[in-house]
C-alpha atoms as an extended CHARMM CRD file, in Angstrom:
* protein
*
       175  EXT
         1         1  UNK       CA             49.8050000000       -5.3210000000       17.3550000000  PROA      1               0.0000000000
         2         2  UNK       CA             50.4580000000       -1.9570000000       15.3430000000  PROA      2               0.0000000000
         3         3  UNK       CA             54.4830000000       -1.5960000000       14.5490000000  PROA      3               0.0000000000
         4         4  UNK       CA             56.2180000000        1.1860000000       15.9730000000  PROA      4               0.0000000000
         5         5  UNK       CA             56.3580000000        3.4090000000       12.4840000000  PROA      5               0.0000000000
         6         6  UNK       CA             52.4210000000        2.7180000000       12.2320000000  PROA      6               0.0000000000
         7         7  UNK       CA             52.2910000000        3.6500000000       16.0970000000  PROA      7               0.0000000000
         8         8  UNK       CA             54.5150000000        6.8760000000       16.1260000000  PROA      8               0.0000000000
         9         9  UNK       CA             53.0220000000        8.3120000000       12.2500000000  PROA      9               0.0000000000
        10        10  UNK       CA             49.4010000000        7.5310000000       14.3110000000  PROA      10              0.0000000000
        11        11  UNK       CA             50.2500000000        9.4100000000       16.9180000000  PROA      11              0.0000000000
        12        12  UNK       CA             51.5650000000       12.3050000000       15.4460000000  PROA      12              0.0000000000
        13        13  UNK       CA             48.5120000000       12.6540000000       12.9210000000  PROA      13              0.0000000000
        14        14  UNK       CA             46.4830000000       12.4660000000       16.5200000000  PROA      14              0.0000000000
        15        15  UNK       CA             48.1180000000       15.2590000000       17.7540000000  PROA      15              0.0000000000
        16        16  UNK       CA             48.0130000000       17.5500000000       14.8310000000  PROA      16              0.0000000000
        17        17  UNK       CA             44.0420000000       16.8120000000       14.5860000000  PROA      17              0.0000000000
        18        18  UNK       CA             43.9240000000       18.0930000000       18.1610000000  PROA      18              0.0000000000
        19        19  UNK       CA             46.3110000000       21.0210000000       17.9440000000  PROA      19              0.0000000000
        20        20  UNK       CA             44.5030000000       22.1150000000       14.7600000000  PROA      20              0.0000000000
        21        21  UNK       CA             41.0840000000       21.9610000000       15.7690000000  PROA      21              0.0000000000
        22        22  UNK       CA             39.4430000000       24.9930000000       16.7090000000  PROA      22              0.0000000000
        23        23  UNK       CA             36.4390000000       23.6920000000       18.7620000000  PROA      23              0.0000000000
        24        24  UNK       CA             35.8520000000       20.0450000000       21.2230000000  PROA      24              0.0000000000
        25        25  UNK       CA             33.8940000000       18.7940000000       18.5300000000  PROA      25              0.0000000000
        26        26  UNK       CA             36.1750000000       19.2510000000       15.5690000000  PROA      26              0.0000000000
        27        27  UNK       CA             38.6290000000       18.0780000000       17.7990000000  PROA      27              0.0000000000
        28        28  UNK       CA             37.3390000000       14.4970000000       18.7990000000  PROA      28              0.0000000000
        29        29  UNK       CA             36.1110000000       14.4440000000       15.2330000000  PROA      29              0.0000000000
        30        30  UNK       CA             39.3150000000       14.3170000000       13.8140000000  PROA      30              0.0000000000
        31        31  UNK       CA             41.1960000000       12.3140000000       16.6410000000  PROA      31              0.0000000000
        32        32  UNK       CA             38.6280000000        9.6440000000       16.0300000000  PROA      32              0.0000000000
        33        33  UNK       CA             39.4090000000        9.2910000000       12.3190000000  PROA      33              0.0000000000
        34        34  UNK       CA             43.4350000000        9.3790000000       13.0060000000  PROA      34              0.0000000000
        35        35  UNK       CA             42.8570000000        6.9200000000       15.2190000000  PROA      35              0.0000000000
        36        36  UNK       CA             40.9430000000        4.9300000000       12.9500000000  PROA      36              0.0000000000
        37        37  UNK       CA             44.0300000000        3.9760000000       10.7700000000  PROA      37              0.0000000000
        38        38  UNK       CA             45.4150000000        2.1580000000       13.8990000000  PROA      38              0.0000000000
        39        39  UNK       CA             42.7070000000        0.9370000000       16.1020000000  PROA      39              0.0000000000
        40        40  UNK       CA             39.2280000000       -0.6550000000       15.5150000000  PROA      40              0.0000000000
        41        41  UNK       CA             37.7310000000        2.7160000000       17.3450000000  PROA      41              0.0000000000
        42        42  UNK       CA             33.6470000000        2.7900000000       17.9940000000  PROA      42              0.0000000000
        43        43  UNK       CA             33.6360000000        5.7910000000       20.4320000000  PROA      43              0.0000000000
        44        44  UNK       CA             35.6400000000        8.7570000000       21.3740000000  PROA      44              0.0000000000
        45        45  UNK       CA             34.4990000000       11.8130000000       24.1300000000  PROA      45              0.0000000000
        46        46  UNK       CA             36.1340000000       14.3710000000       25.9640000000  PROA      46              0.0000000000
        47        47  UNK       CA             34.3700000000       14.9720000000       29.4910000000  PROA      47              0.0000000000
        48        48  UNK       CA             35.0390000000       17.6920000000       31.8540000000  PROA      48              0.0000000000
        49        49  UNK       CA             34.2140000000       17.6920000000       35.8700000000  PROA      49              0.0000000000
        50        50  UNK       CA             31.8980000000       19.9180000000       37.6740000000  PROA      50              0.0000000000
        51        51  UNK       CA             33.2640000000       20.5930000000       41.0520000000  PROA      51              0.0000000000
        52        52  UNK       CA             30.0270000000       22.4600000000       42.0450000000  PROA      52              0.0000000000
        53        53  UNK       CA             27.8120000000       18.8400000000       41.2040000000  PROA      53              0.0000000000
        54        54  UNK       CA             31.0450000000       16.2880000000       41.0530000000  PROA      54              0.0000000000
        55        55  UNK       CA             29.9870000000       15.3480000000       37.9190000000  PROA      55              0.0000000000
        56        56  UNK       CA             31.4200000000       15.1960000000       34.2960000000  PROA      56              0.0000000000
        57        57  UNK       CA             29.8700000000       16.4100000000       31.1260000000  PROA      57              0.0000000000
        58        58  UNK       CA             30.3560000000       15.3420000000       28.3550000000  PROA      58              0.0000000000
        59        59  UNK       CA             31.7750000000       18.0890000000       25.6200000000  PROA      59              0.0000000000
        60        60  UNK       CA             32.5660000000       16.7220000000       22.7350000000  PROA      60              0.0000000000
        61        61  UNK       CA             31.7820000000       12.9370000000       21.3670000000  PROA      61              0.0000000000
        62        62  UNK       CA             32.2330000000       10.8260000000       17.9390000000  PROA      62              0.0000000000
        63        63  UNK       CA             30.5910000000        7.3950000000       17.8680000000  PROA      63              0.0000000000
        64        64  UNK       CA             30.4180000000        4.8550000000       15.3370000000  PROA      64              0.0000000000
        65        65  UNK       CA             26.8320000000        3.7800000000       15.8800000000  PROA      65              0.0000000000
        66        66  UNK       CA             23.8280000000        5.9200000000       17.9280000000  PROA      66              0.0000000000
        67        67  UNK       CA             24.8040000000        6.2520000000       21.3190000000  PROA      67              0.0000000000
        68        68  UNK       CA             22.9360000000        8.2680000000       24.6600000000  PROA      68              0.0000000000
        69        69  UNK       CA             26.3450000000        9.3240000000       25.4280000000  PROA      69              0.0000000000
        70        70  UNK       CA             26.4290000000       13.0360000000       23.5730000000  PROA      70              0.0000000000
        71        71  UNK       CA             27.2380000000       16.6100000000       24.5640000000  PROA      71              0.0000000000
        72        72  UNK       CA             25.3230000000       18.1110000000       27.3990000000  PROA      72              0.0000000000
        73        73  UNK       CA             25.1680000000       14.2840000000       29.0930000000  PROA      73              0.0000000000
        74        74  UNK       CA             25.9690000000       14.6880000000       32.9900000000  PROA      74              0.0000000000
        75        75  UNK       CA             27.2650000000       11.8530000000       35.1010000000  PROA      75              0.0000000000
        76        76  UNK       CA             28.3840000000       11.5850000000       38.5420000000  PROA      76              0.0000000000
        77        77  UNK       CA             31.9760000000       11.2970000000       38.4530000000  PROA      77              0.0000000000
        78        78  UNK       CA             32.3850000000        8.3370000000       40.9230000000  PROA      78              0.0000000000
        79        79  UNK       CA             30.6290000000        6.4870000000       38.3610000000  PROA      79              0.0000000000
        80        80  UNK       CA             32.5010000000        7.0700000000       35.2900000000  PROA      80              0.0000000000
        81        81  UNK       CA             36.4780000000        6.2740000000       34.7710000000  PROA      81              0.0000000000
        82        82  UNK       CA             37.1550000000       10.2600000000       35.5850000000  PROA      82              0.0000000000
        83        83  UNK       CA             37.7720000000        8.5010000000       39.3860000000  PROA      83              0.0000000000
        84        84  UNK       CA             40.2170000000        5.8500000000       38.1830000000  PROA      84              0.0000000000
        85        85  UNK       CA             42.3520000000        8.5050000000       36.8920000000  PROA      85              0.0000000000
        86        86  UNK       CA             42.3330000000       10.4010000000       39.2710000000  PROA      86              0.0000000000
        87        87  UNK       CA             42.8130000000        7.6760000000       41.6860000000  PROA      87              0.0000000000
        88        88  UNK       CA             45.6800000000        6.3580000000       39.1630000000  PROA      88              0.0000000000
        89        89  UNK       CA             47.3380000000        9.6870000000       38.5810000000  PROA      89              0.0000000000
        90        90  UNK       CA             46.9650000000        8.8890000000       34.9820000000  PROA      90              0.0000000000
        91        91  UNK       CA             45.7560000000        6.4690000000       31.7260000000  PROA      91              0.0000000000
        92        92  UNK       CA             43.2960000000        4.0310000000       33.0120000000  PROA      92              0.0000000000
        93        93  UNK       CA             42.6980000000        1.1950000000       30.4670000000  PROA      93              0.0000000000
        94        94  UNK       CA             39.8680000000       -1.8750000000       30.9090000000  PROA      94              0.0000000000
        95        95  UNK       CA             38.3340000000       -3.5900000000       31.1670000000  PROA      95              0.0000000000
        96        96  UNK       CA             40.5370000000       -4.5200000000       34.1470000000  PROA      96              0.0000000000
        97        97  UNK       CA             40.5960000000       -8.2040000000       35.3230000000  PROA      97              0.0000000000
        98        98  UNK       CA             38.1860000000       -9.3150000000       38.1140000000  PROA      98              0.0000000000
        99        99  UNK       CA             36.3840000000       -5.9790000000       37.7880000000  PROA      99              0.0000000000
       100       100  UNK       CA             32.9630000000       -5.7570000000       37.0000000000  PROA      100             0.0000000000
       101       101  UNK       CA             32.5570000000       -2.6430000000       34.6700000000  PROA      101             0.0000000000
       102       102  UNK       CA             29.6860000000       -0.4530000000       36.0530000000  PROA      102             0.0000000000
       103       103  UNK       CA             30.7040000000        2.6680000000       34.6880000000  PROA      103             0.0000000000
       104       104  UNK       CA             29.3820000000        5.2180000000       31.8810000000  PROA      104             0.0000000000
       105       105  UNK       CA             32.4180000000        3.3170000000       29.1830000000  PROA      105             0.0000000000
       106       106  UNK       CA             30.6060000000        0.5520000000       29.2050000000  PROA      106             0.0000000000
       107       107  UNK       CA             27.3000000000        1.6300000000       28.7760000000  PROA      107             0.0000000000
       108       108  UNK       CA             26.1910000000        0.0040000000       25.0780000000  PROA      108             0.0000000000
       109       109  UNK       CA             27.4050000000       -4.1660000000       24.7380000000  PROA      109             0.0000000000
       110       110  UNK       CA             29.9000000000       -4.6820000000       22.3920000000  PROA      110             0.0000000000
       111       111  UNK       CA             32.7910000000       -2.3790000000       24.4660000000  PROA      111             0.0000000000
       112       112  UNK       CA             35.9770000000       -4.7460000000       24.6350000000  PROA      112             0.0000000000
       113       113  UNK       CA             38.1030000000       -2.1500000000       25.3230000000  PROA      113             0.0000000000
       114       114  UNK       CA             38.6130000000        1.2800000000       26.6300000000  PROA      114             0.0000000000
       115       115  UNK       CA             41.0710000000        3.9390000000       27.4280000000  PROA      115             0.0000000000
       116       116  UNK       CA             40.4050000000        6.8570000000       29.3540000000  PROA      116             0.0000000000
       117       117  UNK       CA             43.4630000000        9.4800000000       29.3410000000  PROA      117             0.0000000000
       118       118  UNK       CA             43.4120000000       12.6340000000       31.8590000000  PROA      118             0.0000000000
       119       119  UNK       CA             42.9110000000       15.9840000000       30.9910000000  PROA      119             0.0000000000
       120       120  UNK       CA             45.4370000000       18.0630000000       32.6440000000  PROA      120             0.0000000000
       121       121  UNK       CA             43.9660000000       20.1510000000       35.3790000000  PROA      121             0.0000000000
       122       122  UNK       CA             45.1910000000       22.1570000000       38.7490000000  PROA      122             0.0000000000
       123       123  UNK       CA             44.8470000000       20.1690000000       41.6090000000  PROA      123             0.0000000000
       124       124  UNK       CA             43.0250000000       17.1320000000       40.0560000000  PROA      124             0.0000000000
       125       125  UNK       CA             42.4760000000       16.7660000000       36.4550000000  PROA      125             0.0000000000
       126       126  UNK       CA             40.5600000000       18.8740000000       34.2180000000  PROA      126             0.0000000000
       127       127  UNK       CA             38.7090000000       16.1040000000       32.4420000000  PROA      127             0.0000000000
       128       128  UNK       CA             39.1910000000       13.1910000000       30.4230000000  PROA      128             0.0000000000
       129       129  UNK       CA             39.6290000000       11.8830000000       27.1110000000  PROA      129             0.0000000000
       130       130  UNK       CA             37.6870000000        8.3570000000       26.4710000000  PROA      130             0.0000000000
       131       131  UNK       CA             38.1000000000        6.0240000000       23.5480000000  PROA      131             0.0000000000
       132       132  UNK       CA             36.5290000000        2.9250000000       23.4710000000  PROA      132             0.0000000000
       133       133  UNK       CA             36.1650000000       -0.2050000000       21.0420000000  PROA      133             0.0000000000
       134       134  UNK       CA             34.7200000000       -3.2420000000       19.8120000000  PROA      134             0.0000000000
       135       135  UNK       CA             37.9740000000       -5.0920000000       20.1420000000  PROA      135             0.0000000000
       136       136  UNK       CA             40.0590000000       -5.3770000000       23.2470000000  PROA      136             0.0000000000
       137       137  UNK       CA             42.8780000000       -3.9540000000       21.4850000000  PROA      137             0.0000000000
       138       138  UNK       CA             43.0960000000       -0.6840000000       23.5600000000  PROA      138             0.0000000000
       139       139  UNK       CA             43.5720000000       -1.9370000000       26.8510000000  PROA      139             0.0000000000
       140       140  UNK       CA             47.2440000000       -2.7440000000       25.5290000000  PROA      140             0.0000000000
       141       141  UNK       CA             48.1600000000        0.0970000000       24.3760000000  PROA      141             0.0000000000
       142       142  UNK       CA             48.6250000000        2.3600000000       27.8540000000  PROA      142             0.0000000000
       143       143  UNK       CA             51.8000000000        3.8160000000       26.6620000000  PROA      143             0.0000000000
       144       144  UNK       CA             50.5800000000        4.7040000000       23.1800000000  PROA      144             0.0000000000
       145       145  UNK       CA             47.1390000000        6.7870000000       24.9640000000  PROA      145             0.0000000000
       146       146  UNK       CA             49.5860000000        8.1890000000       27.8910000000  PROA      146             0.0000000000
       147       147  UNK       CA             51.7880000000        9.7770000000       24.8510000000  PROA      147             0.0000000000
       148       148  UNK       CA             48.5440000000       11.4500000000       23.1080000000  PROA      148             0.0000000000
       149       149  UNK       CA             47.0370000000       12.7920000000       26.4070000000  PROA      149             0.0000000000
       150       150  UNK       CA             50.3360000000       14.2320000000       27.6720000000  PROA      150             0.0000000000
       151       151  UNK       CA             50.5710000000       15.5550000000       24.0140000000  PROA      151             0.0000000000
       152       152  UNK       CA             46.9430000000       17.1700000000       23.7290000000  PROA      152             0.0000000000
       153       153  UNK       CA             45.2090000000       17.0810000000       27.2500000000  PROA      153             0.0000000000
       154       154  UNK       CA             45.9670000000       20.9330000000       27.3300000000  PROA      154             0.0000000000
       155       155  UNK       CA             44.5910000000       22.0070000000       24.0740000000  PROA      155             0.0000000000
       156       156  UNK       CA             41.5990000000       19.3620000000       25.0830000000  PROA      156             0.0000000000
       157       157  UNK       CA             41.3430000000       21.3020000000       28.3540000000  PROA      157             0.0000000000
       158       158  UNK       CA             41.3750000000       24.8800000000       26.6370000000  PROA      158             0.0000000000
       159       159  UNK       CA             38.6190000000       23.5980000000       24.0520000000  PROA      159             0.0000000000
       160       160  UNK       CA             36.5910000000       21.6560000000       26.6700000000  PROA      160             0.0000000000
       161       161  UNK       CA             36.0590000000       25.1730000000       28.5710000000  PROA      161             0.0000000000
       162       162  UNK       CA             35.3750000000       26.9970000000       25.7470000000  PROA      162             0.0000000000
       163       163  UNK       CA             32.8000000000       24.8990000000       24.6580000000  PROA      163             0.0000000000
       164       164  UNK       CA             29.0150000000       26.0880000000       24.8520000000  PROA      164             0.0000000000
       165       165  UNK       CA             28.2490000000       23.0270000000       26.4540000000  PROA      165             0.0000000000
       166       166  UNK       CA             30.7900000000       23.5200000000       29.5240000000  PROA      166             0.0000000000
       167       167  UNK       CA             29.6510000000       27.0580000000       30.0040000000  PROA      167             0.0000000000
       168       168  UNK       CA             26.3030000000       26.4270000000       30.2220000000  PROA      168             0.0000000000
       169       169  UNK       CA             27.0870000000       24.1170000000       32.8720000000  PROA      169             0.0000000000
       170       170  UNK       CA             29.2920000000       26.7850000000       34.5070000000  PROA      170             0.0000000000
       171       171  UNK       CA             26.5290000000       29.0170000000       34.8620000000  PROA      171             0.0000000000
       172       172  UNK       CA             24.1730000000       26.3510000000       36.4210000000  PROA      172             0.0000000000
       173       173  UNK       CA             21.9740000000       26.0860000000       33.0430000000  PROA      173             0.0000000000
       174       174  UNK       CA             20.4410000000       22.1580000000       31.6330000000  PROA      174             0.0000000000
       175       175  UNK       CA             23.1370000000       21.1270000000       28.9570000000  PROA      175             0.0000000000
């Protein structure tokens, strides 16, 4: 378990990466190596929803190892954790106890952990930030992922939409 000076210096170096970036993908570039100094990390995406399809698409992703899960991938949203957040009204962490996993943060073996954070939207959220790993580390540290995404989910949200993925899904185009 990280102390709370290794916790609070990570999480401030998360945020900066974030707030500094000036696309998605620098963005979940450097989140995924702040987060690195903290947590055994093997993925990190940002997704946004699709009303129009109720589906989420992926915008930006890091991953440690090759992975099917890059920009342009659609999902149906029901099938991904976007639902448990939204269900939750916030940070969904698992894998949760006599669930079977089915969903998209799962999808490679080897996931023992996973944290999906929302993006703040309107009415339901934007979107939402995904970090999964190895270890089952993550699923312990709610409060820790509830701090970043209440601390970047905007600036997440603002790149997310102005990413060439997202607009090409906006107009109806293949990502």
């Amino acid at each position: 378990m990280p102390t709370v000076l290794q916790s609070t210096a990570t999480l401030h170096r998360s945020i900066e990466a974030v707030q500094s970036a000036t696309n998605v993908d620098r963005a979940v570039n450097r989140l995924a190596l702040a987060l690195s100094a903290m947590f055994h990390i093997s993925r990190v995406n940002v997704r946004m929803y699709l009303a129009q399809s109720n589906e989420v698409i992926v915008v930006g992703a890091w991953c440690a190892h090759p992975s099917s899960i890059l920009p342009g991938v659609r999902m149906r949203a029901s099938s991904t954790s976007f639902l448990d957040v939204v269900l939750e009204h916030g940070v969904v962490c698992g894998p949760r106890a006599r669930l079977k996993e089915l969903t998209e943060d799962v999808v490679y073996e080897g996931v023992g952990s996973w944290v999906s954070a929302p993006i703040p939207g309107g009415f339901r959220p934007d979107g939402v930030l995904t970090v999964a790993s190895a270890s089952g580390e993550l699923k312990k540290e709610m409060d820790f992922f509830t701090q970043l995404g209440d601390a970047v989910g905007s600036r997440l949200a603002l790149l997310g939409k102005a990413s060439a993925v997202y607009l090409r899904a906006g107009r109806g185009e293949a990502g």
